[in-house]
C-alpha positions as CSV (number, residue, x, y, z in Angstrom):
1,X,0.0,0.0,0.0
2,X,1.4,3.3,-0.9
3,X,1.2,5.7,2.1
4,X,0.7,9.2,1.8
5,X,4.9,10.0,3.2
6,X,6.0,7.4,0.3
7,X,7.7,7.9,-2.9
8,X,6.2,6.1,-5.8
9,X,7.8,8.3,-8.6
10,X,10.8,10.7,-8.7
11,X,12.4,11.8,-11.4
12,X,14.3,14.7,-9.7
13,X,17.8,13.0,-10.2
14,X,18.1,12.3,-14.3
15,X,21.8,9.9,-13.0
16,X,19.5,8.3,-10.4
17,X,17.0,7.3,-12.1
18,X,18.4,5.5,-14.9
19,X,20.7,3.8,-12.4
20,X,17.9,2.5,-9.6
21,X,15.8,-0.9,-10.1
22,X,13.7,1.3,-7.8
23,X,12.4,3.7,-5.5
24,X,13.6,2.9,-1.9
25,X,11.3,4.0,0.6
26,X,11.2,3.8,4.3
27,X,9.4,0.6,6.3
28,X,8.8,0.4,9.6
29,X,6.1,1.7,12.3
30,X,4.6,4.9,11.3
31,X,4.1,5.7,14.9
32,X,7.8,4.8,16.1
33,X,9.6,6.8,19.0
34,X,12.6,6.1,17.1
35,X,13.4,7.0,13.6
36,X,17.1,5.6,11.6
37,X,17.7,7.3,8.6
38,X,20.8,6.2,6.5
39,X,22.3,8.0,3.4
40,X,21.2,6.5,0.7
41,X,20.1,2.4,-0.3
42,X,23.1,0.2,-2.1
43,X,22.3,-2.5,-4.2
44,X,20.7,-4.9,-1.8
45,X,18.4,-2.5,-0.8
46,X,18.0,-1.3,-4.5
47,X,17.0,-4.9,-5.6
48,X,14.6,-5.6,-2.1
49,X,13.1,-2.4,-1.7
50,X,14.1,-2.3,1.4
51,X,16.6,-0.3,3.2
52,X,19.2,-1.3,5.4
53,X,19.6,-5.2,4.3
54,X,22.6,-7.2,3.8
55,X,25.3,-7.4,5.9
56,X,24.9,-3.5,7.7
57,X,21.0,-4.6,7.9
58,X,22.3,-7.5,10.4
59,X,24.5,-5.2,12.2
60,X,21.1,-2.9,12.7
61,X,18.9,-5.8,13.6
62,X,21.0,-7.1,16.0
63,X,21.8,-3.7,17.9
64,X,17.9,-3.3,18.1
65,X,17.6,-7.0,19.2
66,X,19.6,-6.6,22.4
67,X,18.0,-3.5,22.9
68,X,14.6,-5.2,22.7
69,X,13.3,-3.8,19.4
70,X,12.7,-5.5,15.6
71,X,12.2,-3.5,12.8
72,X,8.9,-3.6,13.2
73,X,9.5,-1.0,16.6
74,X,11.0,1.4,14.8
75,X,11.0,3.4,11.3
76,X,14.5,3.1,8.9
77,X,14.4,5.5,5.8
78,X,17.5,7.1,3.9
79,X,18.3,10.7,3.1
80,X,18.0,9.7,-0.4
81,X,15.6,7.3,-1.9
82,X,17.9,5.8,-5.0
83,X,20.6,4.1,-5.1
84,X,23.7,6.5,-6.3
85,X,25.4,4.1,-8.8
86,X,28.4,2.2,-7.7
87,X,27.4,2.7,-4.3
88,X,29.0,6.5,-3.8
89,X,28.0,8.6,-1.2
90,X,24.5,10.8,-2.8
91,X,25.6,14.5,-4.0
92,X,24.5,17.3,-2.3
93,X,22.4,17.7,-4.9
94,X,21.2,14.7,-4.8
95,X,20.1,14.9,-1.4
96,X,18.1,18.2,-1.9
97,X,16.3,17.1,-4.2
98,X,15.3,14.4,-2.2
99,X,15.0,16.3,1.4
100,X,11.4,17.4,0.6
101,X,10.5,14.0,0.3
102,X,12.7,12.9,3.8
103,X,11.0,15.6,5.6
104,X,7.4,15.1,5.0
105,X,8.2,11.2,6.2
106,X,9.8,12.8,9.5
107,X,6.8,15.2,10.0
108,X,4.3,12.0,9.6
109,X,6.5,10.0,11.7
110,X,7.1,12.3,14.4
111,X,9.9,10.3,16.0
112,X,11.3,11.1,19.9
113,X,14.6,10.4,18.6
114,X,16.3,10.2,15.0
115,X,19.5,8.0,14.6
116,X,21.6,9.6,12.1
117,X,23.9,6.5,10.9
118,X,26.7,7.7,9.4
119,X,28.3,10.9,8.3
120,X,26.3,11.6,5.5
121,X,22.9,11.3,7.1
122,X,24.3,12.9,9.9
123,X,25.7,16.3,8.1
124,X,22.5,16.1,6.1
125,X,20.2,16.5,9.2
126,X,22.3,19.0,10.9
127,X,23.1,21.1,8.3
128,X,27.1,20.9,9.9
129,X,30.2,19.1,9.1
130,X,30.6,16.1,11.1
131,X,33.5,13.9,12.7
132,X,30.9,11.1,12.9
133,X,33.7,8.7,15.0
134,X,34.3,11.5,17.4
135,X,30.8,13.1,17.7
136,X,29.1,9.4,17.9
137,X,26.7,9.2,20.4
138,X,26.2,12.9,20.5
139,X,22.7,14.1,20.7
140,X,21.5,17.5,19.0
141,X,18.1,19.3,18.9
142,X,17.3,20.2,15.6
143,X,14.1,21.1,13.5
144,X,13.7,18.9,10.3
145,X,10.5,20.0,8.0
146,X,7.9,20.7,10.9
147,X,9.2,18.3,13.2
148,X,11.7,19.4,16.0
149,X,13.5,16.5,17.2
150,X,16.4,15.2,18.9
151,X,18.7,13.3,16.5
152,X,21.6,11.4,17.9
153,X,25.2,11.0,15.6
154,X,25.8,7.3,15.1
155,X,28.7,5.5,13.4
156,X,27.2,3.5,10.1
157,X,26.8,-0.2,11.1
158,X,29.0,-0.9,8.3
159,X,32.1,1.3,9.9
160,X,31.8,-1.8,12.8
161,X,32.3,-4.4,10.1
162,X,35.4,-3.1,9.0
163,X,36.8,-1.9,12.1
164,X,36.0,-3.6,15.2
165,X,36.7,-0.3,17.5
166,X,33.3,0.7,16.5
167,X,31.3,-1.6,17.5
168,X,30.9,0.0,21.5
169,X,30.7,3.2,19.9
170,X,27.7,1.9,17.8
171,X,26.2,0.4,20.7
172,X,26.3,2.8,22.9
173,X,24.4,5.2,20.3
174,X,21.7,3.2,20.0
175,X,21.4,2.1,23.8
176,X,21.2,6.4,23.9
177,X,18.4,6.2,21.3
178,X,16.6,4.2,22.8
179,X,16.8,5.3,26.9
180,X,16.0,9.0,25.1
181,X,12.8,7.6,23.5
182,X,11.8,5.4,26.4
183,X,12.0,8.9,28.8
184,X,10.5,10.9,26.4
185,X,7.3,10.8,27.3
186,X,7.0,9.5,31.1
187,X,6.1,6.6,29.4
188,X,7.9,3.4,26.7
189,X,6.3,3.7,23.3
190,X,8.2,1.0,23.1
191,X,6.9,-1.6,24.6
192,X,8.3,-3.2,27.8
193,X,12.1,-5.0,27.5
């Protein structure tokens, strides 16, 4: 079912386009406390439709597994909806044209907490440069569209398969995330764990 905040044509980014399989939009609760949002999807995600899948997808699912949470908890989306080909990081561009749509997901999500993953999403939301490895963990109030929020700077799941001293740093982030949108409110939206 296409919802209102999804995508089902774009054809802001002529390279994009005629590079993607397909529009990549976000899945998860549309009510969720918490809110990931990645760069952009690679070609796992570009063939499944899905985002975060594949090896860094694993990495996710497990670090919301031992914090009690499946996908289904929480909403994952990119800053851009197409995969960039060869897998490089989205122009800036790029991600303009695609912020509109990114935004009006935010405003109908309404997340406690948004976990930038990686450096990309994570300039992108704030508007800043960003030493992601130093700054992981960080939390920052911010206004994206309508929506002011809290997001929280996060190492990409794929930096902790490629270099091992990320993966407490990672952790930790989400373990943050996820306290911040348990207190939010007085109350868990998430569910007890």
């Amino acid at each position: 079912m296409n919802e209102s905040y999804d995508v089902s044509a774009c054809e802001r980014c002529p390279e994009l386009v005629n590079c993607r399989s397909q529009i990549v939009n976000g899945v998860g609760n549309i009510d969720a406390s918490i809110m990931f949002i990645g760069e952009a999807p690679g070609e796992n995600e570009d063939k499944t439709g899905q985002p975060f899948v594949g090896r860094s997808g694993s990495v996710l699912d497990n670090a919301l597994k031992i914090n009690g949470l499946t996908r289904s908890d929480v909403r994952i989306s990119n800053c851009a909806r197409c995969r960039p080909p060869e897998n490089r990081d989205p122009t800036a561009e790029e991600l303009d044209n695609c912020r509109s749509h990114l935004e009006h997901e935010v405003d109908a999500v309404n997340p406690d907490v948004i976990v930038a993953l990686g450096k990309v999403p994570s300039q992108n939301l704030l508007g800043r440069s960003v030493a992601v490895t130093k700054e992981s963990g960080r939390k920052v109030n911010t206004r994206i569209g309508e929506t002011p929020c809290t997001v929280v700077i996060c190492v990409h799941p794929a930096a902790t398969l490629y270099d091992s001293s990320q993966k407490d740093s990672f952790k930790q982030a989400i373990g943050t995330a996820v306290e911040m949108a348990d207190d939010s409110s007085g109350q868990s939206r998430l569910g007890d764990f």
